[in-house]
N, C-alpha and C positions, 0 to 999 in steps of 0.2 A: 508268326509273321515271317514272310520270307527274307532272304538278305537283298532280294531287288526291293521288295517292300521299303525294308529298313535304310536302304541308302537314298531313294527316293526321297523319306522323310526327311532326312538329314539334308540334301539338295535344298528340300522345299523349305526348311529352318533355318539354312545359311541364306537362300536365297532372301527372305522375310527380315533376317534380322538384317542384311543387308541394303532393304528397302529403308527401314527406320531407320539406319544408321544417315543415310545419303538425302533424308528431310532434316536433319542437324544444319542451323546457319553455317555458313561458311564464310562467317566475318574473319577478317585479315586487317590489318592497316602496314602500310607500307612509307613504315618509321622515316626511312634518309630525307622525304620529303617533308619533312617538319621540323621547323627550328625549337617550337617554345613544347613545353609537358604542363600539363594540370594532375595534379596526381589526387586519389581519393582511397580513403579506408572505408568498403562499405558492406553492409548489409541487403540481401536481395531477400526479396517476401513477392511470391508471385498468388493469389488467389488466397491471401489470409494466410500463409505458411513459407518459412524461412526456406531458402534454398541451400542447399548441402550434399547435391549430386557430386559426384566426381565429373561428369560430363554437362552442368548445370553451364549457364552461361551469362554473363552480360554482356550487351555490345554497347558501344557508345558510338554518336554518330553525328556528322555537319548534312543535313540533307541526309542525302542517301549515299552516303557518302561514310565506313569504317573511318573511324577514327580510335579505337579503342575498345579491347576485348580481354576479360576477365573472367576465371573460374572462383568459384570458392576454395578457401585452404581454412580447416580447422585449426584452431587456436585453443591449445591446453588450457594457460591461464587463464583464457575468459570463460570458457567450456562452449564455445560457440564459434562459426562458421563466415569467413570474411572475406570479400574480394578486393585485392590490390590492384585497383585501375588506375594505367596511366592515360591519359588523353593530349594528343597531340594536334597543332595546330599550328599556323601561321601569323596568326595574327588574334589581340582579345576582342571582345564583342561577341564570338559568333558563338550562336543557338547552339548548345548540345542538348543533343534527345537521347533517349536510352532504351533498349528492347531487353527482356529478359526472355530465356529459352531454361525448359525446364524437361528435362533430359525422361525425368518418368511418363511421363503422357505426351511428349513431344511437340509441343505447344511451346510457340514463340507468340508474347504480349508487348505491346508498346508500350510503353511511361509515359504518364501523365505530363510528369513532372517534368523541365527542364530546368537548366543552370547555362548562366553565361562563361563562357571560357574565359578566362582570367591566366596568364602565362605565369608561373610556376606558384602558383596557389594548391594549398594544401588542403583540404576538405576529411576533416573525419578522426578517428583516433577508436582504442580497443574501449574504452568506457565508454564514449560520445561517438559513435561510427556515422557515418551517412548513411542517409536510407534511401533504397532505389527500389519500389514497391509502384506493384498497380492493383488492385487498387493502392491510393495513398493513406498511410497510414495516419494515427493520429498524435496533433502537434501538442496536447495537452498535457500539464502537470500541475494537476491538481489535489491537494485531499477533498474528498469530498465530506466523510463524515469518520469522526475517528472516538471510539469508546472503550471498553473494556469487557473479555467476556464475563459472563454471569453477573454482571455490575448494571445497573443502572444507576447514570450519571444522573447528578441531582442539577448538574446546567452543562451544555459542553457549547461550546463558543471556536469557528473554525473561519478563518480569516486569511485571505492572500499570506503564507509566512507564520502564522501564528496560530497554536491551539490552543484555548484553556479549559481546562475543565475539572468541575467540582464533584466532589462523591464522598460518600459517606466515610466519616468516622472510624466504620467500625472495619473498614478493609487498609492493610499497610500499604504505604506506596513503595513499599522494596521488592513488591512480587505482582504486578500487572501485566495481563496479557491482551495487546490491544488489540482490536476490530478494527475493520477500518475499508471505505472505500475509497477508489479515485476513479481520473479520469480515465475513460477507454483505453487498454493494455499498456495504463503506466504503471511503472514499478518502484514503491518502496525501498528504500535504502538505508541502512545504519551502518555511519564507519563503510558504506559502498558496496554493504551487506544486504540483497535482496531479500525484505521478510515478507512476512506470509501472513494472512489476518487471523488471527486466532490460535496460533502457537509457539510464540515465543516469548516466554514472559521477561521482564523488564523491571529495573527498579526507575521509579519517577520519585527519588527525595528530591532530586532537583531536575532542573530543565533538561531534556533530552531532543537534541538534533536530529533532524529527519532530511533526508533530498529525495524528491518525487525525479523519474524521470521518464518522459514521456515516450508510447506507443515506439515513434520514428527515432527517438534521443536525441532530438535536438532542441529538447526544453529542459532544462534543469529548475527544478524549486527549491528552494531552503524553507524546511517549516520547523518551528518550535514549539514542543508542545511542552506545556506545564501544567502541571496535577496538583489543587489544594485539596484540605479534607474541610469538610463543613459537619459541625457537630451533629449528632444526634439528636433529639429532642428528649427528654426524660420522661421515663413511665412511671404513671403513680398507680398503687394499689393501696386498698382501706379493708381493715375488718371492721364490721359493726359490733358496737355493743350485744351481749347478751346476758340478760338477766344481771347476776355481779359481773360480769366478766366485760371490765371494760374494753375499750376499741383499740386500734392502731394501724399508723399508716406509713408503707413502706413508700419512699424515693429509689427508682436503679436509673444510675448514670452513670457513662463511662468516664465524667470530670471528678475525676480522684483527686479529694482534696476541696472541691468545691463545697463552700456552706447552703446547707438548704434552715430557711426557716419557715417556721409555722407558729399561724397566728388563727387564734379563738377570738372571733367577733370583732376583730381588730386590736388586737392583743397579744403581743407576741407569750408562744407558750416554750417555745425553745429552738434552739438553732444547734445542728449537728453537721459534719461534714461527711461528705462524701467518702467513704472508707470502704475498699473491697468491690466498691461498683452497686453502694446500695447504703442507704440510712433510714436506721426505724425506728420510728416513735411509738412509745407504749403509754398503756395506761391511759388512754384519751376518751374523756366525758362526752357524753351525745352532743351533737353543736355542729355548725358550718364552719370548716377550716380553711385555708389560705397556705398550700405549701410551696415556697417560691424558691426556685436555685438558677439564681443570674436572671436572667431576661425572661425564663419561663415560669408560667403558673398555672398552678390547679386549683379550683374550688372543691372542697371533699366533705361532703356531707356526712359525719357517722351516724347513724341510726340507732335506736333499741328494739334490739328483737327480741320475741319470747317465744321462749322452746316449745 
C-alpha cells in the first residue's frame, strides 16, 4: 500500500470515528439556575444488559429540557457499575423522564419509567440501587420452588416468607444443597451472599434465612426455610420354611432402638429391638405373622417348601 494510500485511510478513520463520536448526546444542565437537587444511586440496563461504557450515559430531563447527566463508575465492593445522578430543579412535582445512550452501538433510548422530583430526596444505595432500565425491569421477589439436589422432597410447602419442607430420613440436614427458582432476574441472598441453585451446600439443623431480591432491587423478601426429616418406612423380608429347616423374618429400620413385635395368629411370639438397623427372628413354624414396629405393619406369611 502506498503512503498516500495509507494516510488516506487513516483521514477516512479519523474522519468516521469523528462522525460517531459527534451522534453522542450533548446533554449539559446549567447547575446556577437551580435551587433544590434530588440525588440517585443507580443502575442503567439498556436492551436487557447493564451499562458499563466509560462513555455510557444517562440524562435526566423536565421536558426537553437537561436537567441531569450521568456516567457509570465501577464499584469494587459491589463488583458492579453505578451512576451517581444529581437532578436539579426548581420547584417538587415536576415529571422527570430519563434517556439512556449506550456508547457501543450508539443508540440513545427513552425510559419508560418516570419519578416525581421531590427536592433533596435520596433515591437508591450499593445493595438496593435505583434502576433506570428500558425495557423495565422486573419488580418481583419471589421463591418460587425451593428443594434439594438429588433429593426428592417427600412435601415442600413455599409460602409469601416461608418454606417447609420434609424429606427423608435417610439424608442429614448438615449437608443440603438447595434448588431453587424465582421470580425473573431475582437473586438469592445468604448473609447478602448471592447463591446459585445447586451448589452450595448448607446445614438446615435449624432454620435458615434467605432475602430474594428483585430483577430492578427494589423488592426485598425475607424467606424462611425449614427442613424436617419424616421417617422411613421399614422393610420386611421372610425366609420360608424348608423341609426341617425352619423360617425367619428379618425387620431393617433406621429406629435404632425401636421394639418390633411379632405375633403367630394373634399371639405374640416375641418382641426384639431395633439393634444395628435390623431385628431377626429365627426359628419360626409355617403360619401368618404380624410384624409391627410403632405405626407400621406387615402381614408375612411363612411357607413350607420342599427341596
Amino acid at each position: 500500500m502506498s503512503i498516500k494510500k495509507i494516510v488516506l485511510f487513516f483521514i477516512s478513520l479519523l474522519a468516521l470515528s469523528s462522525s460517531l463520536l459527534s451522534q453522542a448526546p450533548s446533554w449539559k444542565v446549567n447547575e446556577p439556575d437551580y435551587q433544590h437537587t434530588m440525588t440517585f444511586v443507580a443502575k442503567l440496563n439498556m436492551d436487557g444488559a447493564q451499562l458499563n461504557g466509560q462513555n455510557d450515559m444517562v440524562g435526566a430531563f423536565v421536558g426537553t429540557t437537561c436537567r441531569g447527566v450521568s456516567k457509570p463508575t465501577y464499584v469494587a465492593s459491589s463488583k458492579s457499575y453505578y451512576a451517581y445522578l444529581t437532578v436539579f430543579s426548581n420547584s417538587s412535582g415536576e415529571t422527570i423522564t430519563f434517556q439512556l445512550y449506550n456508547s457501543s452501538n450508539n443508540k440513545t433510548l427513552k425510559v419508560s419509567k418516570t419519578i416525581k422530583f421531590v427536592a433533596n430526596q435520596h433515591l437508591g444505595n450499593l445493595f438496593q440501587s435505583y434502576s433506570i432500565a428500558e425495557p423495565t425491569l422486573n419488580d418481583k421477589a419471589d421463591i418460587l420452588t425451593f428443594d434439594f439436589l438429588n433429593i426428592k422432597s417427600i412435601s415442600s410447602s413455599v409460602v409469601p416468607g416461608s418454606v417447609k419442607i420434609k424429606i427423608s430420613e435417610s439424608f442429614p440436614l448438615n449437608s443440603l444443597t438447595p434448588v431453587f427458582t424465582l421470580s425473573k432476574g431475582a437473586n438469592l441472598l445468604k448473609n447478602r451472599i448471592i447463591q446459585t441453585t445447586g451448589s452450595i451446600a448448607t446445614a438446615f439443623t435449624s432454620a435458615v434465612n434467605y432475602e430474594v431480591l428483585s430483577e430492578d432491587e427494589s423488592a426485598l423478601s425475607n424467606y424462611t426455610v425449614n427442613v424436617s426429616h419424616v421417617q422411613d418406612p421399614p422393610l420386611f423380608y421372610k425366609k420360608d420354611a424348608v423341609c426341617s429347616t425352619l423360617g425367619a423374618i428379618k425387620v431393617v429400620s433406621k429406629r435404632e432402638g425401636a421394639d418390633v413385635k411379632l405375633t403367630l395368629n394373634g399371639k405374640l411370639v416375641e418382641t426384639k429391638p431395633i439393634s444395628n438397623g435390623e431385628s431377626i427372628f429365627l426359628n419360626l413354624v409355617t403360619g401368618t405373622y404380624v410384624a409391627t414396629i410403632e405405626n407400621d405393619y406387615k402381614v408375612i406369611i411363612i411357607n413350607l417348601k420342599v427341596k
